[in-house]
C-alpha positions as YAML, in Angstrom:
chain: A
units: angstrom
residues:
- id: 1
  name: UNK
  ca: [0.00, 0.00, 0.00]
- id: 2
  name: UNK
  ca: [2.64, 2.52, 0.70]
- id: 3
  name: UNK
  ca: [4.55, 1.36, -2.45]
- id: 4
  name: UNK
  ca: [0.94, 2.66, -4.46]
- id: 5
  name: UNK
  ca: [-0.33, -0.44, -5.23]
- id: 6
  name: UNK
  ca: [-2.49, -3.06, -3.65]
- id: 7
  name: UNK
  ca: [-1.03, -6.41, -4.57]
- id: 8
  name: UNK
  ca: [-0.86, -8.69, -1.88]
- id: 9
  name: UNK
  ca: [-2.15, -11.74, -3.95]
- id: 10
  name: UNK
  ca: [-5.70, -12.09, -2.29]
- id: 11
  name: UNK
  ca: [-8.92, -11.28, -3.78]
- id: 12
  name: UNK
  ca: [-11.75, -9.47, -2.16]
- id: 13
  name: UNK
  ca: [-13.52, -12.75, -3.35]
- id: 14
  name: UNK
  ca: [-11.72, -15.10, -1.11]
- id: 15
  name: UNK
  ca: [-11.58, -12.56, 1.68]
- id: 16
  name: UNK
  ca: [-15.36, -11.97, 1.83]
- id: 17
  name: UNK
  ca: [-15.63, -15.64, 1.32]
- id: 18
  name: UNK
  ca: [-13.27, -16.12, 4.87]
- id: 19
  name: UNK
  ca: [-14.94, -13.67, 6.42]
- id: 20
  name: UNK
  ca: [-17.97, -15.35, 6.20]
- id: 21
  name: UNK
  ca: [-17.42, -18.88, 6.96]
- id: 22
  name: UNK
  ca: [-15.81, -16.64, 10.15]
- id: 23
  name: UNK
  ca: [-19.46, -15.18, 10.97]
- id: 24
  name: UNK
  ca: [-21.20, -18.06, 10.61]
- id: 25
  name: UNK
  ca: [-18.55, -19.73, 13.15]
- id: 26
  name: UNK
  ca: [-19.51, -16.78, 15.32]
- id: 27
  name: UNK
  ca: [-22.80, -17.34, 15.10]
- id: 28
  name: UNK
  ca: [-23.64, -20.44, 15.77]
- id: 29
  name: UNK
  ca: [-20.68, -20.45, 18.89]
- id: 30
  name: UNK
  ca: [-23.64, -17.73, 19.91]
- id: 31
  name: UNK
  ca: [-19.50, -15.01, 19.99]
- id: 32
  name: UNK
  ca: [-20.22, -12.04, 19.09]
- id: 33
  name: UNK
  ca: [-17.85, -10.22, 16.26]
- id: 34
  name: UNK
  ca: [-18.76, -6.74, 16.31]
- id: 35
  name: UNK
  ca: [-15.38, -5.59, 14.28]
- id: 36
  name: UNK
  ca: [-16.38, -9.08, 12.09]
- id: 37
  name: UNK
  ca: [-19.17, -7.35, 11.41]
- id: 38
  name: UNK
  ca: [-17.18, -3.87, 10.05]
- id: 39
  name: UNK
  ca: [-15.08, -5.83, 8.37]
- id: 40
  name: UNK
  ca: [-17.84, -7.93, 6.35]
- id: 41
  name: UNK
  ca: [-19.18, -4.58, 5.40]
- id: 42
  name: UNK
  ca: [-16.06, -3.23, 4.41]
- id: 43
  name: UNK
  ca: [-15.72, -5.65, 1.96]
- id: 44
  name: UNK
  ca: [-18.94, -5.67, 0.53]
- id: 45
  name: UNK
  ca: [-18.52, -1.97, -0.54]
- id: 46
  name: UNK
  ca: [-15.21, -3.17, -2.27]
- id: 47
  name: UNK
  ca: [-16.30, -5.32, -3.72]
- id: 48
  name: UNK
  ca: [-19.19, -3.15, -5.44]
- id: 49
  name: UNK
  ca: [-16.98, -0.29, -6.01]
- id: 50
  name: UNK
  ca: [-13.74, -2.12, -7.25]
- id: 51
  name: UNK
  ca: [-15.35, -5.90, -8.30]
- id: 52
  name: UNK
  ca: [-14.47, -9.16, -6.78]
- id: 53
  name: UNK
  ca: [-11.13, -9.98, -8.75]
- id: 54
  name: UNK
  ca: [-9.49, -6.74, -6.64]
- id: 55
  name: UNK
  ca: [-6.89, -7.23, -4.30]
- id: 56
  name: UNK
  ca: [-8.21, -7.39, -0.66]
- id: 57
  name: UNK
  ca: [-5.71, -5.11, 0.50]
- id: 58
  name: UNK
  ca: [-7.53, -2.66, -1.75]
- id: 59
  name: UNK
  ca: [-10.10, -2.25, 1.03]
- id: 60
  name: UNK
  ca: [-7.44, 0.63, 2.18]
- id: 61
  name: UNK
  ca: [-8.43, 2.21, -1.24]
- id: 62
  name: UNK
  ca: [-12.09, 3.14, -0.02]
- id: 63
  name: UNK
  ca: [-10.30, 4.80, 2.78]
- id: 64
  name: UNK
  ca: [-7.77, 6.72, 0.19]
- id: 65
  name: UNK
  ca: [-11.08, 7.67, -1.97]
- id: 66
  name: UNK
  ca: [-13.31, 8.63, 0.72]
- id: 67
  name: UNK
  ca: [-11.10, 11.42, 1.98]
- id: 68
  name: UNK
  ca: [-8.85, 12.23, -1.27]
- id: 69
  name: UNK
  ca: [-6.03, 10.81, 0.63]
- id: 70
  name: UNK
  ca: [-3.14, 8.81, -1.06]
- id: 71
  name: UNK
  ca: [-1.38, 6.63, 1.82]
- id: 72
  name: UNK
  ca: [1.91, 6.29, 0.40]
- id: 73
  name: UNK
  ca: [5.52, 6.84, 1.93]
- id: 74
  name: UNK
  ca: [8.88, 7.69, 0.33]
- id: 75
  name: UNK
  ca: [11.43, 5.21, -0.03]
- id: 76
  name: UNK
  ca: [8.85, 2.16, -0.84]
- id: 77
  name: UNK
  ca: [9.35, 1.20, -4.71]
- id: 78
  name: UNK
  ca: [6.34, 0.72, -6.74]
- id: 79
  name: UNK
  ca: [5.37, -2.54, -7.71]
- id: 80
  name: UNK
  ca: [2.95, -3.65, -10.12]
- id: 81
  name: UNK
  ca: [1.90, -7.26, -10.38]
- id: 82
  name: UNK
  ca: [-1.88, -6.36, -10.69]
- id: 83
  name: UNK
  ca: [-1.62, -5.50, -14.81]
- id: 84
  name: UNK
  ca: [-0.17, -9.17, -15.05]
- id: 85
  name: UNK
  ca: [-2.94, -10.31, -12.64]
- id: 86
  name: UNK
  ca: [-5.52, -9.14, -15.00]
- id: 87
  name: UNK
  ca: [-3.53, -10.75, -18.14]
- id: 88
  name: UNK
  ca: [-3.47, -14.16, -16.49]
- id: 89
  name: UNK
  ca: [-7.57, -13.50, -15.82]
- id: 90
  name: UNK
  ca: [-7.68, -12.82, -19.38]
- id: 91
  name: UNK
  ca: [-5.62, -15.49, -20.48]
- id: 92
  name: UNK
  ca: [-7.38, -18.28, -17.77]
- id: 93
  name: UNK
  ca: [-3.82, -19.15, -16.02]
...
């Protein structure tokens, strides 16, 4: 994230996926997950805003757009593996 990117090699897919077998856990151990909850949420609106293929990591991205902030530091090189991501998608690899 502070490099620019979001590539961390996890969808939003499988995260939302995790996160719920991790509420239904919660549920039926009758624990309560408030924060579980957040987070479930959180990636629901990533998911709509940025689709399902996006990194999960890119959840920080709703925070970057919702207050025109860019979270990046000096130093970190920029890395790109998303564009060959997407070309693998394309090319079913």
């Amino acid at each position: 994230i502070l490099q620019g990117n979001y590539d961390y090699g996890f969808t939003m897919e499988l995260a939302a996926k995790d996160m719920g077998i991790v509420m239904e856990i919660a549920k039926e151990n009758n624990i309560p997950l408030e924060m579980g909850g957040m987070a479930d949420q959180l990636l629901r609106r990533g998911i709509a805003k940025y689709g399902d293929k996006f990194w999960s990591t890119g959840i920080v991205k709703l925070l970057e757009d919702d207050t025109g902030i860019d979270l990046r530091a000096e130093g970190y090189e920029s890395g790109d593996r998303w564009h060959e991501y997407e070309r693998d998608l394309k090319l079913n690899i």
